[in-house]
C-alpha positions in Angstrom: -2.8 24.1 33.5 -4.3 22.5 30.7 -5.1 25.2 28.8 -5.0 28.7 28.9 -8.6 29.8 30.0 -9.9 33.4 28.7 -10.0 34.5 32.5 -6.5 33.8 32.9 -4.0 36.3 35.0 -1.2 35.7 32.9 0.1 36.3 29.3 -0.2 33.6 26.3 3.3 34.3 25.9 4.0 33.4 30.0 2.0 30.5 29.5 3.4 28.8 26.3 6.9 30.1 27.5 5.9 27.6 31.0 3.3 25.5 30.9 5.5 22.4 31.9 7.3 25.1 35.2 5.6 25.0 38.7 5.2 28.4 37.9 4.7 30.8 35.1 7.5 32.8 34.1 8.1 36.3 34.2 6.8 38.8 31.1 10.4 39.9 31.1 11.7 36.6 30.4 13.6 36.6 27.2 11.8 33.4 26.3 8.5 34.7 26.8 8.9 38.0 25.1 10.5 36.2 21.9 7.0 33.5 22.1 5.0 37.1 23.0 6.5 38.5 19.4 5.7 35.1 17.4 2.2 35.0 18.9 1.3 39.0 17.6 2.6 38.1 14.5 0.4 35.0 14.0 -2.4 36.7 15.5 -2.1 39.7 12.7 -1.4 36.7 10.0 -4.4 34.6 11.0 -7.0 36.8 12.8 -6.9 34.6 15.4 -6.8 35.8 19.3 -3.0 35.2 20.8 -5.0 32.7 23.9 -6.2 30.8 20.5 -3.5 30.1 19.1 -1.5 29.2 21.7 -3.9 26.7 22.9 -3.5 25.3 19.9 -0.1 25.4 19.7 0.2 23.1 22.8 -3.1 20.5 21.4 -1.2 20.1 18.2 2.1 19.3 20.4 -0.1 17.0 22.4 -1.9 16.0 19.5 1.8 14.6 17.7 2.8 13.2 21.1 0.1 10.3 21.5 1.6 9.3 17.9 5.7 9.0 19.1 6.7 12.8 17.3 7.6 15.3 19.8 7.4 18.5 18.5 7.4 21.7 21.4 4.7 24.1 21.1 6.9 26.9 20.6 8.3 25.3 17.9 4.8 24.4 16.3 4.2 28.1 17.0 7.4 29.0 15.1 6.9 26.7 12.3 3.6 27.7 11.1 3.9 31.1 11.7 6.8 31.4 9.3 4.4 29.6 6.6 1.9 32.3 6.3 1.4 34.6 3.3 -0.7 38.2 3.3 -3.2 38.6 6.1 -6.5 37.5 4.6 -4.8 35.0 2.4 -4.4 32.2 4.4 -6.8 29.9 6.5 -7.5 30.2 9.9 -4.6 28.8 12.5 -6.4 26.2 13.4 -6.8 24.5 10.3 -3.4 25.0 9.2 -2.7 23.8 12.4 -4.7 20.7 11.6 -3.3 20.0 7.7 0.5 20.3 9.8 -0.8 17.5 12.3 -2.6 15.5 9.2 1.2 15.7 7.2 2.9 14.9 10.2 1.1 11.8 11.2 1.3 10.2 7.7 4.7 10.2 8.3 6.0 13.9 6.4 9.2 14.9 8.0 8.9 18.4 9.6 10.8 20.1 6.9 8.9 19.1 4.3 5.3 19.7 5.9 6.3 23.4 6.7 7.3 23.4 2.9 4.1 22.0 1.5 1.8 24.4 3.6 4.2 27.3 2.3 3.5 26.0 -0.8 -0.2 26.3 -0.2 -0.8 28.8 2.4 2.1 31.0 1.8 2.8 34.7 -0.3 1.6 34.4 -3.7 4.1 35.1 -6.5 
Protein backbone atom coordinates (compact mmCIF):
# COMPACT_ATOMS: atom_id res chain seq x y z
CA UNK A 1 0.00 0.00 0.00
CA UNK A 2 0.91 3.34 -1.01
CA UNK A 3 0.07 5.07 1.86
CA UNK A 4 -1.28 4.49 5.09
CA UNK A 5 -5.04 5.60 4.77
CA UNK A 6 -6.87 7.00 8.05
CA UNK A 7 -9.25 3.79 7.82
CA UNK A 8 -6.46 1.59 8.03
CA UNK A 9 -6.56 -1.85 10.33
CA UNK A 10 -3.18 -1.70 11.19
CA UNK A 11 -0.60 0.42 13.19
CA UNK A 12 1.69 3.36 11.65
CA UNK A 13 4.34 1.52 13.35
CA UNK A 14 3.19 -2.09 11.41
CA UNK A 15 3.11 -0.19 8.44
CA UNK A 16 6.39 1.77 8.28
CA UNK A 17 7.97 -1.39 10.00
CA UNK A 18 6.50 -3.35 6.36
CA UNK A 19 5.36 -1.50 3.79
CA UNK A 20 7.90 -3.28 1.22
CA UNK A 21 6.52 -7.27 3.09
CA UNK A 22 3.53 -9.06 1.46
CA UNK A 23 2.28 -8.66 4.63
CA UNK A 24 2.32 -6.33 7.61
CA UNK A 25 4.07 -7.36 10.48
CA UNK A 26 3.13 -8.18 13.84
CA UNK A 27 2.63 -5.13 16.73
CA UNK A 28 4.98 -7.36 18.67
CA UNK A 29 7.67 -7.17 16.34
CA UNK A 30 10.67 -5.69 17.76
CA UNK A 31 11.04 -3.61 14.68
CA UNK A 32 7.71 -2.20 14.87
CA UNK A 33 7.53 -1.47 18.47
CA UNK A 34 11.06 0.43 18.24
CA UNK A 35 9.32 2.60 14.82
CA UNK A 36 5.93 2.62 17.23
CA UNK A 37 8.25 4.49 20.07
CA UNK A 38 10.00 6.98 17.42
CA UNK A 39 6.63 7.77 15.92
CA UNK A 40 4.95 8.91 19.71
CA UNK A 41 7.92 10.77 20.24
CA UNK A 42 7.69 12.80 16.95
CA UNK A 43 4.08 13.03 17.28
CA UNK A 44 4.48 14.72 20.94
CA UNK A 45 7.55 16.80 19.35
CA UNK A 46 5.57 17.98 16.31
CA UNK A 47 1.84 17.79 16.97
CA UNK A 48 1.53 15.85 14.16
CA UNK A 49 -0.85 12.58 14.07
CA UNK A 50 1.59 9.20 14.07
CA UNK A 51 -0.44 8.13 10.29
CA UNK A 52 1.07 11.83 9.27
CA UNK A 53 4.11 11.43 9.89
CA UNK A 54 4.72 8.26 8.78
CA UNK A 55 3.31 8.99 5.40
CA UNK A 56 5.68 11.31 5.29
CA UNK A 57 8.31 9.52 6.27
CA UNK A 58 8.01 7.10 3.30
CA UNK A 59 7.24 10.43 0.49
CA UNK A 60 10.36 12.01 1.70
CA UNK A 61 12.20 8.34 1.13
CA UNK A 62 10.39 8.27 -2.19
CA UNK A 63 10.87 11.78 -2.65
CA UNK A 64 15.14 11.25 -2.33
CA UNK A 65 14.84 8.02 -4.46
CA UNK A 66 13.66 9.61 -7.92
CA UNK A 67 17.01 11.79 -7.33
CA UNK A 68 19.73 8.54 -6.80
CA UNK A 69 19.81 8.99 -2.48
CA UNK A 70 18.32 6.13 -0.78
CA UNK A 71 17.54 6.96 2.45
CA UNK A 72 14.74 4.22 4.43
CA UNK A 73 11.88 5.81 5.97
CA UNK A 74 12.68 4.57 9.29
CA UNK A 75 15.76 6.14 9.11
CA UNK A 76 14.20 9.61 7.79
CA UNK A 77 11.89 8.97 10.79
CA UNK A 78 14.92 8.48 13.06
CA UNK A 79 16.86 11.39 11.75
CA UNK A 80 14.46 14.13 12.17
CA UNK A 81 13.08 13.11 15.13
CA UNK A 82 16.38 13.31 16.91
CA UNK A 83 16.62 17.06 15.52
CA UNK A 84 13.71 18.43 17.35
CA UNK A 85 13.86 20.90 20.30
CA UNK A 86 10.79 21.69 23.03
CA UNK A 87 7.31 20.87 21.77
CA UNK A 88 5.92 24.13 20.41
CA UNK A 89 9.38 25.17 19.28
CA UNK A 90 9.84 23.57 16.16
CA UNK A 91 7.88 23.53 12.78
CA UNK A 92 5.46 21.16 11.78
CA UNK A 93 6.98 17.56 10.47
CA UNK A 94 6.32 18.17 7.32
CA UNK A 95 8.21 21.09 6.67
CA UNK A 96 11.19 19.96 8.37
CA UNK A 97 10.62 17.10 6.46
CA UNK A 98 10.73 19.24 3.39
CA UNK A 99 13.91 21.66 4.39
CA UNK A 100 15.76 17.79 4.98
CA UNK A 101 14.66 16.82 1.35
CA UNK A 102 15.57 20.58 -0.03
CA UNK A 103 19.40 19.99 1.85
CA UNK A 104 19.58 16.64 0.59
CA UNK A 105 18.95 17.21 -3.04
CA UNK A 106 21.47 20.19 -3.28
CA UNK A 107 23.81 17.66 -2.57
CA UNK A 108 24.22 18.06 1.76
CA UNK A 109 25.51 14.86 3.02
CA UNK A 110 23.09 13.32 5.68
CA UNK A 111 25.20 14.20 8.53
CA UNK A 112 25.45 17.54 7.99
CA UNK A 113 21.59 18.25 6.95
CA UNK A 114 20.47 16.57 10.37
CA UNK A 115 23.13 19.08 11.89
CA UNK A 116 21.91 22.24 10.19
CA UNK A 117 18.16 21.52 11.03
CA UNK A 118 19.38 20.90 14.77
CA UNK A 119 20.95 23.94 14.39
CA UNK A 120 17.69 25.61 13.44
CA UNK A 121 14.88 23.55 14.70
CA UNK A 122 16.56 22.15 17.74
CA UNK A 123 16.64 23.05 21.93
CA UNK A 124 17.53 26.48 22.42
CA UNK A 125 20.52 27.21 24.60
Amino acid sequence: MAWLDVSSTITPGQWLASRKDDKPKPVNHPEVQRIARQLATAHGLYRESERMIANRSAQVSEMLDTHGIRERPTDILDGLTGIAGEVGQTEGFGAVSQHYFNLRVADIERGEALATLKARYGPRQ
